[in-house]
KOLPA-495128 format. One record per residue (C-alpha): x, y, z; residue in three letters. Coordinates in Angstrom, 2 decimals, padded with zeros to 5 digits. Each point is the difference from the previous one (the first is absolute). Example, Ala and Ser with C-alpha at 12.3 -4.5 7.8 and 13.67 -1.06 7.14 Angstrom:
<rs>
- xx yy zz vodo
- 012.30 -004.50 007.80 ALA
- 001.37 003.44 -000.66 SER
</rs>
This chain:
<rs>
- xx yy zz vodo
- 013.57 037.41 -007.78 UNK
- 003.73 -000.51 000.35 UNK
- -000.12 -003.40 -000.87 UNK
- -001.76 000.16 -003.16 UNK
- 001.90 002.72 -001.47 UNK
- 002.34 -002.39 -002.11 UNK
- -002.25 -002.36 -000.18 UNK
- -002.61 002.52 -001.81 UNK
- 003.12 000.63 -002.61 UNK
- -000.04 -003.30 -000.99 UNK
- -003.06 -000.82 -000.38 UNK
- -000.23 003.26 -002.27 UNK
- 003.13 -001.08 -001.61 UNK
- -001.21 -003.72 -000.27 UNK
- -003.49 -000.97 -000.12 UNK
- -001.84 004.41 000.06 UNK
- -003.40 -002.42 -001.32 UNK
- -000.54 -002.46 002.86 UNK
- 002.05 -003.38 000.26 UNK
- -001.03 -003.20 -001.49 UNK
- -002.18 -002.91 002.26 UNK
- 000.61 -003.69 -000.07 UNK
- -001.66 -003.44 001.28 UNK
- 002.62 -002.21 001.45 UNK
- -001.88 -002.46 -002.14 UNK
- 000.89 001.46 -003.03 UNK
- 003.70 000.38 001.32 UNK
- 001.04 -003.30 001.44 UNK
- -000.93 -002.90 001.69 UNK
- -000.75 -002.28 002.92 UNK
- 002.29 -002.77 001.47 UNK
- -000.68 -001.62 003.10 UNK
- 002.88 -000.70 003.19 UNK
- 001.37 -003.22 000.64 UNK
- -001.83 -003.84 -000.28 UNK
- 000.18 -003.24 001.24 UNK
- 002.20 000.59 002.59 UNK
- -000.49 -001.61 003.49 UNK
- 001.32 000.70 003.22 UNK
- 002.56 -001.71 -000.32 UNK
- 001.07 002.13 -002.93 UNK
- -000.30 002.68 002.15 UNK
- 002.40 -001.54 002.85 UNK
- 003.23 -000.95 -002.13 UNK
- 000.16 002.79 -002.62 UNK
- 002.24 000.67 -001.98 UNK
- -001.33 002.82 -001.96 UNK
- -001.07 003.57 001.32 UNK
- -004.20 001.04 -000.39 UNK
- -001.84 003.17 001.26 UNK
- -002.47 -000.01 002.69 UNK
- -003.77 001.34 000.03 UNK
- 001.77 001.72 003.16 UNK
- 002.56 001.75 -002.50 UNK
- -002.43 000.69 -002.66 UNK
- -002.84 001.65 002.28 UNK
- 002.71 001.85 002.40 UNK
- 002.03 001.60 -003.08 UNK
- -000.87 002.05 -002.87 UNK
- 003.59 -001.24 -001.51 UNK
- -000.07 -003.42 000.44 UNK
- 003.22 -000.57 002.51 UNK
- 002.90 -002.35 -002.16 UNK
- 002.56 -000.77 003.27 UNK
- -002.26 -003.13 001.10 UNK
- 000.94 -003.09 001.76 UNK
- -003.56 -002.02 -000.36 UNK
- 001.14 -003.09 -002.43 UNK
- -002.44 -002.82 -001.69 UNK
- 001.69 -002.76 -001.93 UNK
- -000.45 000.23 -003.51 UNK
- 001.62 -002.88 -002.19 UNK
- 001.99 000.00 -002.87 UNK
- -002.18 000.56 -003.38 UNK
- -002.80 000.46 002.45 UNK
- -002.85 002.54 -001.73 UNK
- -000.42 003.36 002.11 UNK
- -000.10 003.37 -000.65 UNK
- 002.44 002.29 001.42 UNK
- -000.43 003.80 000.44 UNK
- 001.28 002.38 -002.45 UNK
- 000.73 003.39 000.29 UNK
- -002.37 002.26 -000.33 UNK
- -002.89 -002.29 000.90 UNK
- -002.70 001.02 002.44 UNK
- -001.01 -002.59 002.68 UNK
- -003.70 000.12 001.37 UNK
- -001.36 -001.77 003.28 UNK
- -002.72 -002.02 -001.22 UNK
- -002.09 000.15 002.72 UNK
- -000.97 001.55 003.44 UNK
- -002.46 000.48 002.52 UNK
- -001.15 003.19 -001.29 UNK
- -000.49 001.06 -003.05 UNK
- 002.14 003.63 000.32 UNK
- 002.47 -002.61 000.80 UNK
- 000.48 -002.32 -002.86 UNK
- 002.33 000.27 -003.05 UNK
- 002.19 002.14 001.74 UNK
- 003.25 000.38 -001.84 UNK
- 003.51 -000.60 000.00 UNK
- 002.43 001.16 -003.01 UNK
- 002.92 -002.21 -000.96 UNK
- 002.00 003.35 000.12 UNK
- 003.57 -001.17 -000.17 UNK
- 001.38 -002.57 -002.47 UNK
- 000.29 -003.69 001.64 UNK
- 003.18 -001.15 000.53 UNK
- -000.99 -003.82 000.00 UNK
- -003.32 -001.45 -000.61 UNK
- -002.43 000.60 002.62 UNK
- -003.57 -001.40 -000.14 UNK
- -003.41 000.91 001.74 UNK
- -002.16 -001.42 002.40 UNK
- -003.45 -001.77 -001.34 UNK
- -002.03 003.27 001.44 UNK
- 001.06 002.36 -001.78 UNK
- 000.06 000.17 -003.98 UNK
- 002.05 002.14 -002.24 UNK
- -000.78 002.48 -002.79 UNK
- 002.89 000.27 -002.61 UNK
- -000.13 002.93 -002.69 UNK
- 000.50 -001.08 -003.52 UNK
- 001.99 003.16 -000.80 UNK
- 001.99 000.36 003.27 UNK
- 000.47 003.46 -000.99 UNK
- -003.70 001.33 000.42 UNK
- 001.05 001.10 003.80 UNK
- 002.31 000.14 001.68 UNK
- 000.56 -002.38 003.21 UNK
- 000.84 003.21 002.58 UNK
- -003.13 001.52 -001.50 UNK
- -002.13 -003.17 -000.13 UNK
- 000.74 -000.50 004.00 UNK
- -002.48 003.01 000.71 UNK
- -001.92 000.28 -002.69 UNK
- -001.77 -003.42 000.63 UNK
- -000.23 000.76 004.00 UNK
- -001.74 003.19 -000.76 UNK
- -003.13 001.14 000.98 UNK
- -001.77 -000.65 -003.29 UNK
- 001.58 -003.06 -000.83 UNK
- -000.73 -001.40 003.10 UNK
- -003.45 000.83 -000.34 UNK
- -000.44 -001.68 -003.26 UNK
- 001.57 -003.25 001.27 UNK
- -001.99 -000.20 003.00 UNK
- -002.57 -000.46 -002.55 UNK
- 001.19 -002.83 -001.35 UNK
- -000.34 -001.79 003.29 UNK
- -003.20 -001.95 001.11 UNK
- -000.27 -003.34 002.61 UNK
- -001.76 -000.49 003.36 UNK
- 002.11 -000.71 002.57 UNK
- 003.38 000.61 -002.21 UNK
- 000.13 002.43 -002.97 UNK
- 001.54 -001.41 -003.11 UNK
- 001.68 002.09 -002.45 UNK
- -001.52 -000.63 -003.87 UNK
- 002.63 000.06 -002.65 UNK
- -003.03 000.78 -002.38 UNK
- -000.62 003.06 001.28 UNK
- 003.55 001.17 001.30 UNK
- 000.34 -000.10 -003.94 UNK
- -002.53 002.88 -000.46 UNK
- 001.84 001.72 002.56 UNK
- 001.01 003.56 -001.83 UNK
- 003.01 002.22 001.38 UNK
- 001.77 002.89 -001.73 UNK
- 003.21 -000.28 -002.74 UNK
- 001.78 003.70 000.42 UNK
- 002.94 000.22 -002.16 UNK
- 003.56 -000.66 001.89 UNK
- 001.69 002.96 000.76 UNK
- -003.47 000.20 002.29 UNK
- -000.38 -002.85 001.32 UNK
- 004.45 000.61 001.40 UNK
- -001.15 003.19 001.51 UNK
- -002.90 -001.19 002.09 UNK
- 002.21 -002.87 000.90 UNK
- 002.42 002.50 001.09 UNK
- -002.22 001.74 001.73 UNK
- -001.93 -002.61 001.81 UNK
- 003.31 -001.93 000.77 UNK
- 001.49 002.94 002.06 UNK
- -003.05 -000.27 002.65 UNK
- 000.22 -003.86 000.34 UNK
- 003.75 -000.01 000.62 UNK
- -001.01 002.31 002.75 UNK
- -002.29 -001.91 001.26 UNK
- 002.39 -002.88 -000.48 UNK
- 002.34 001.91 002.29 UNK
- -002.38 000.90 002.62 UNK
- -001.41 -003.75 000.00 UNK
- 003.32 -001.19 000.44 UNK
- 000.81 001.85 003.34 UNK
- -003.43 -001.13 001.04 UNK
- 000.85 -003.56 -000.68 UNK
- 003.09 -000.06 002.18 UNK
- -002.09 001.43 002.57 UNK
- -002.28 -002.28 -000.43 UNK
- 002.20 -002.81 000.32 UNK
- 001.55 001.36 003.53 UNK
- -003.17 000.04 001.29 UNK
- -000.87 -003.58 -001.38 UNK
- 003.22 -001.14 001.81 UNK
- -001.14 002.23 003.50 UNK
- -003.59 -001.58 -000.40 UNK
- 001.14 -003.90 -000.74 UNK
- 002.71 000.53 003.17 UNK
- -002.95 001.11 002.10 UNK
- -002.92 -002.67 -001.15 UNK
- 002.78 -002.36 000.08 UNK
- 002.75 -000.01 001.69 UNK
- -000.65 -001.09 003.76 UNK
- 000.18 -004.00 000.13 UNK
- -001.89 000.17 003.31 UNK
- -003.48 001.55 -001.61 UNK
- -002.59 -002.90 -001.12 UNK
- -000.19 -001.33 -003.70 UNK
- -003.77 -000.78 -001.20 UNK
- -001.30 -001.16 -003.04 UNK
- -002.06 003.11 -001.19 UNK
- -002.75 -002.15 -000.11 UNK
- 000.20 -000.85 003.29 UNK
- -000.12 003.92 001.26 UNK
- -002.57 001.31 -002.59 UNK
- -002.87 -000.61 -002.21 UNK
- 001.12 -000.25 -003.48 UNK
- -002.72 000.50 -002.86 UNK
- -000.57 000.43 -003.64 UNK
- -003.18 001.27 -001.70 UNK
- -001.10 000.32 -003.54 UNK
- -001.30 001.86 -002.88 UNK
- -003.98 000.24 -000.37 UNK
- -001.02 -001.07 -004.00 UNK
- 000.55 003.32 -002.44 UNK
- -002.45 -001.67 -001.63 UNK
- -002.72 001.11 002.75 UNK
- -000.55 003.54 000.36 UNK
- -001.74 000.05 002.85 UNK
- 003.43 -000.92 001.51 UNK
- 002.12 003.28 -000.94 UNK
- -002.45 002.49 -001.09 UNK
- -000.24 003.32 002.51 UNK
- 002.07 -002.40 002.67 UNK
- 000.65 001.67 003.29 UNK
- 002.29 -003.28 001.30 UNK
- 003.74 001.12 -000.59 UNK
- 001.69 -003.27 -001.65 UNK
- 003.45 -001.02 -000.49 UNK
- 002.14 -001.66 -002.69 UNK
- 004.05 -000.65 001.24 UNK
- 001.01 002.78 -002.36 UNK
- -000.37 002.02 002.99 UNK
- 003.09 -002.03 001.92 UNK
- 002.87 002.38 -000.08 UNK
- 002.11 -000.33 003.10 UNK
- -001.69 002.85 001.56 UNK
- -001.98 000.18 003.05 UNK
- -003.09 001.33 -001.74 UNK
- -002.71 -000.39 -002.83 UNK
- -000.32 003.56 -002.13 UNK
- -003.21 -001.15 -001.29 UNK
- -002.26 -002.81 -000.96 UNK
- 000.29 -001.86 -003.47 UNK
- -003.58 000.01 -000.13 UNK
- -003.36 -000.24 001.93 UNK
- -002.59 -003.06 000.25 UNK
- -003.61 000.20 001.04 UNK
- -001.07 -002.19 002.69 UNK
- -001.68 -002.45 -002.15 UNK
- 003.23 -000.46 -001.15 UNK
- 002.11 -000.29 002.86 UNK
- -003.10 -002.67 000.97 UNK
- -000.11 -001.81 -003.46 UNK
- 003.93 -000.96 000.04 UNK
- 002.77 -000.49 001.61 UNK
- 001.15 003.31 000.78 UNK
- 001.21 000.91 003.72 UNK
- -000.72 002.64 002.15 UNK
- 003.62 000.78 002.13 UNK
- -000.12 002.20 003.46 UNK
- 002.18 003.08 -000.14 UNK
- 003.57 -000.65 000.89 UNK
- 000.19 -003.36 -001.82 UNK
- 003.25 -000.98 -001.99 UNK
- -000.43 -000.61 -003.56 UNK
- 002.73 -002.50 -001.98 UNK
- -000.57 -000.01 -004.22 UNK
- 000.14 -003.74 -000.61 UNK
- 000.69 000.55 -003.60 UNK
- 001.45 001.78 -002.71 UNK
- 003.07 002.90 -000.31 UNK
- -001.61 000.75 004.02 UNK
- 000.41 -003.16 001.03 UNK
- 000.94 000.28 003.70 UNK
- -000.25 003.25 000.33 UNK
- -002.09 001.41 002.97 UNK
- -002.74 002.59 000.24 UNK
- -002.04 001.10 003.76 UNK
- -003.38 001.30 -000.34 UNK
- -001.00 003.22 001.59 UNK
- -003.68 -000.90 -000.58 UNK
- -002.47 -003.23 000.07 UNK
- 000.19 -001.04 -003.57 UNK
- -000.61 -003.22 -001.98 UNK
- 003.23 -001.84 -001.77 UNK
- 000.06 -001.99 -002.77 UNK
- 001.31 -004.03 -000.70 UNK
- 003.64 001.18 -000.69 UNK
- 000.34 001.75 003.31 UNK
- 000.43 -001.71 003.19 UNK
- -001.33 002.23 003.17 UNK
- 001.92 -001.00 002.93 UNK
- -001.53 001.78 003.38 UNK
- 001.05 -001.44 003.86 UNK
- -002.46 -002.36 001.62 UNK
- 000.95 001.69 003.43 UNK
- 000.76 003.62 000.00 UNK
- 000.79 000.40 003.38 UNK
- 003.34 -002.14 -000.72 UNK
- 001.00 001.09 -003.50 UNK
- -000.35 003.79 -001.38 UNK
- -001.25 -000.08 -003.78 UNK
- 002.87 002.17 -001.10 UNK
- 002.08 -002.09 001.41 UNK
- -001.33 -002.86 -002.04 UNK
- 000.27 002.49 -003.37 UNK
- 004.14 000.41 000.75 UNK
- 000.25 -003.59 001.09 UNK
- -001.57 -000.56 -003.54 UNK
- 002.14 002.18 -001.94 UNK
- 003.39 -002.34 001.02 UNK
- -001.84 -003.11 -001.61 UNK
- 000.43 001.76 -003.69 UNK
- 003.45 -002.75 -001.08 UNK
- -002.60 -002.81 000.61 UNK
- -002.31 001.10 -002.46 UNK
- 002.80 001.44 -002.66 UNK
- 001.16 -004.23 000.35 UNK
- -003.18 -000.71 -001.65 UNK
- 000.01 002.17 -002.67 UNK
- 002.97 -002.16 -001.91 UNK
- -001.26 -000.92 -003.18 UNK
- -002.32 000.88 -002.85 UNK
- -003.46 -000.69 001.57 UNK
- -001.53 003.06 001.88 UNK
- 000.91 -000.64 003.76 UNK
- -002.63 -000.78 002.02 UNK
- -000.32 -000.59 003.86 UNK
- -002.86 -001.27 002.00 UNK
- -001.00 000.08 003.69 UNK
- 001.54 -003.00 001.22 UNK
- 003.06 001.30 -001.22 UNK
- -000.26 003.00 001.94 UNK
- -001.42 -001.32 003.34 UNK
- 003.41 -001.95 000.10 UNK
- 002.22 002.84 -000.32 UNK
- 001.56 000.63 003.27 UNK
- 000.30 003.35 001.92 UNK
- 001.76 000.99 003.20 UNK
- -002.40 001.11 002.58 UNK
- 001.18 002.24 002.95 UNK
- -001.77 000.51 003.14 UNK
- -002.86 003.05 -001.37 UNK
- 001.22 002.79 002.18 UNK
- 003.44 -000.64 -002.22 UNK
- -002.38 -000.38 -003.06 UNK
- -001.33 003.60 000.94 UNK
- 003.56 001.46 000.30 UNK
- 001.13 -001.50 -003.59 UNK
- -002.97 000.79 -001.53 UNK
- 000.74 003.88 001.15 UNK
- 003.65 -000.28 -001.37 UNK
- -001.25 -001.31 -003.21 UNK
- -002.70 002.41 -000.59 UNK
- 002.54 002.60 -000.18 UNK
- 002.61 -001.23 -002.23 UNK
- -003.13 -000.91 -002.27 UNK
- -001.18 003.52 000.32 UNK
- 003.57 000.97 -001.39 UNK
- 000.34 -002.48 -003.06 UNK
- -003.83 -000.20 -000.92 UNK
- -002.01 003.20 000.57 UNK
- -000.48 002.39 -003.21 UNK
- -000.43 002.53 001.92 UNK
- 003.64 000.59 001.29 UNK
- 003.07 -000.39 -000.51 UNK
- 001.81 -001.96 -003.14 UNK
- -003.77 -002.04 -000.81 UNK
- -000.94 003.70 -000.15 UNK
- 002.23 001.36 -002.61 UNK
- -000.31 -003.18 -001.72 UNK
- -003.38 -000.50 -000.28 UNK
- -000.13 003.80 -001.37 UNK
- 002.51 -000.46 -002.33 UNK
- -001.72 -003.16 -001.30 UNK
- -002.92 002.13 -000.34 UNK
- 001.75 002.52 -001.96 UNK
- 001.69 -002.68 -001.86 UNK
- -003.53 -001.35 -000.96 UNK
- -001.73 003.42 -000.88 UNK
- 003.41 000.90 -002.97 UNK
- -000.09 -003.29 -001.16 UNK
- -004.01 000.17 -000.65 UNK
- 000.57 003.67 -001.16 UNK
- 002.91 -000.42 -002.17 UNK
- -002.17 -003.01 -002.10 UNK
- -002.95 002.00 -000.09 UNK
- 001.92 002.87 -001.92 UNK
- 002.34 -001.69 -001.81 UNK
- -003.37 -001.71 -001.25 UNK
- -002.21 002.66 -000.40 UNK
- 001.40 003.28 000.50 UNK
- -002.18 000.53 003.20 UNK
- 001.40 000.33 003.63 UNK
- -001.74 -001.64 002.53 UNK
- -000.90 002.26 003.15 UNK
- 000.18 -001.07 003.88 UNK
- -000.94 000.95 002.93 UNK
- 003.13 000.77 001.95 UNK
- 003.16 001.44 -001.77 UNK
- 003.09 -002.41 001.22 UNK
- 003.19 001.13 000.91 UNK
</rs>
């Protein structure tokens, strides 16, 4: 393999008997994000803090911020330090918590993190390095490990006890610059191929909102006054009955993307579960909104009758025959800023359903609905499906991206290469 071929020098050079393992207990330690702050703190700041948004979106935390809390003079909290790895503390989903964000670039004036997230700070900065750090730690076996470390009901919590046992490899230097080298060549293509997509993206945004909302003589409703809008719940995980061999396809908001389908369930329920809690069964063609979290008005549409969970709101019309579903979905997708004004501050954003019945929404006559919803489904088709165009060659190179980076670790760790199923250009 091309790829390996100076990579296999070094490690002969280097480390020819394996390469050393580590606990991040026995290499550092745990500090949490910010405390005692209110919301007030968080609405005349004068000091700059990372997001959950920033620390789950980015495997290098991102520095050029403009959120602010107030922090007073000799007041006691802990800024981020280069070098430092930033974890999500908890999700959903297990395969989703302690997802990482590295402190890759040196600070150039203190900035502080939010209460849900919580830091882990080498004490010998020099064990890793920060470029290497960023995809070692959202690998495929490190991510497996701290999915472990995970455990709630209807919220998984992240245990600092047991991210301590988490082990993860120590290769010598000159390896761990080469497979950062590597590695960093497909994300900044990526990058660049994300980056087009985003200003695409953002044309068609601006086509859609001009559409949905620019003709003064359509009516404005309430959403709650054109639709039913729901939330459901999570049966007990302490019931088996409830989950084991489910057939009922059930939905946490993780699946709230912006795009105008759901790839697959988060998990199935029996019907002695969908009976035994509060759990909702939505038609097909229903809008989903996350009311919580980095997803937090974001919008899914279901292609199939599932259940949803309490952090979703389903939003379907009372009267089809005046308002098309889809159109509902892309009326939806414009009431994103609303939700983004609620996430200001350190507490997890949260939005409930009488917050989202009130949200107003332009509604056309439905044979101009049907026309719109047409337009739409195109340029979505163009921004959003993998299977052409620029989500196409993204996606793949993401996948590519993923399979070196797993690859690279594996051999740099063990000598061994790991195979796959399809050979990537």
């Amino acid at each position: 393999m091309g790829k390996m071929s100076k990579l296999s020098n070094l490690i002969t050079q280097y480390c020819p008997e394996g390469v050393e393992y580590k606990t991040l207990g026995e290499c550092g330690k745990f500090y949490g994000g910010l405390t005692g702050k209110s919301k007030k703190d968080f609405e005349d700041g004068n000091s700059k803090f990372i997001t959950y948004k920033n620390v789950y979106s980015n495997p290098a935390l991102c520095l050029d911020v403009e959120d602010k809390v107030r922090i007073e003079p000799g007041e006691r909290q802990r800024t981020l330090e280069y070098g430092d790895i930033v974890f999500t503390g908890s999700s959903e989903t297990p395969d989703e918590c302690g997802i990482s964000s590295v402190v890759a670039e040196i600070p150039e004036e203190n900035l502080y993190l939010n209460s849900f997230c919580f830091i882990f700070r080498f004490d010998d900065p020099s064990i890793l390095l920060p470029d290497f750090a960023k995809h070692l730690f959202r690998s495929s076996e490190l991510r497996y490990q701290i999915g472990k470390t995970a455990s709630g009901v209807t919220r998984y919590n992240v245990s600092k006890k047991l991210m301590g046992k988490v082990s993860f490899p120590v290769p010598p230097l000159e390896v761990q610059r080469e497979i950062v080298r590597v590695l960093d060549s497909f994300t900044l293509l990526t990058a660049e191929l994300t980056a087009e997509l985003t200003a695409r993206k953002q044309q068609y945004e601006f086509y859609r909102d001009y559409l949905l909302n620019g003709n003064s003589d359509y009516d404005i409703c309430n959403l709650g006054d054109v639709c039913d809008v729901v939330a459901g719940g999570t049966p007990s995980r302490k019931v088996s009955d409830y989950w084991e061999d489910g057939c009922i396809p059930w939905l946490g908001s993780t699946v709230c993307k912006n795009k105008k389908n759901v790839d697959e369930p988060t998990e199935f329920i029996t019907e002695l579960g969908l009976e035994k809690s509060s759990a909702k069964m939505m038609k097909k063609d229903t809008t989903l909104i996350a009311l919580v979290g980095a997803t937090i008005g974001k919008v899914a549409f279901t292609t199939f009758d599932v259940a949803i969970n309490q952090n979703i709101a389903g939003v379907y019309p009372k009267d089809t025959s005046k308002i098309n579903p889809s159109y509902i979905y892309y009326a939806c997708t414009t009431l994103y800023p609303h939700f983004l004004n609620l996430t200001q501050g350190s507490k997890l954003a949260m939005a409930n359903l009488t917050f989202v019945r009130g949200l107003k929404i332009s509604v056309p006559p439905i044979d101009v609905q049907n026309h719109l919803v047409n337009v739409l489904d195109n340029f979505e088709s163009i921004t959003s499906d993998l299977s052409i165009g620029l989500p196409a060659e993204i996606e793949a190179r993401k996948k590519q991206y993923e399979y070196y980076r797993d690859a690279l670790l594996t051999y740099a760790s063990t000598g061994k290469i790991i195979a796959r199923q399809t050979e990537h250009n």
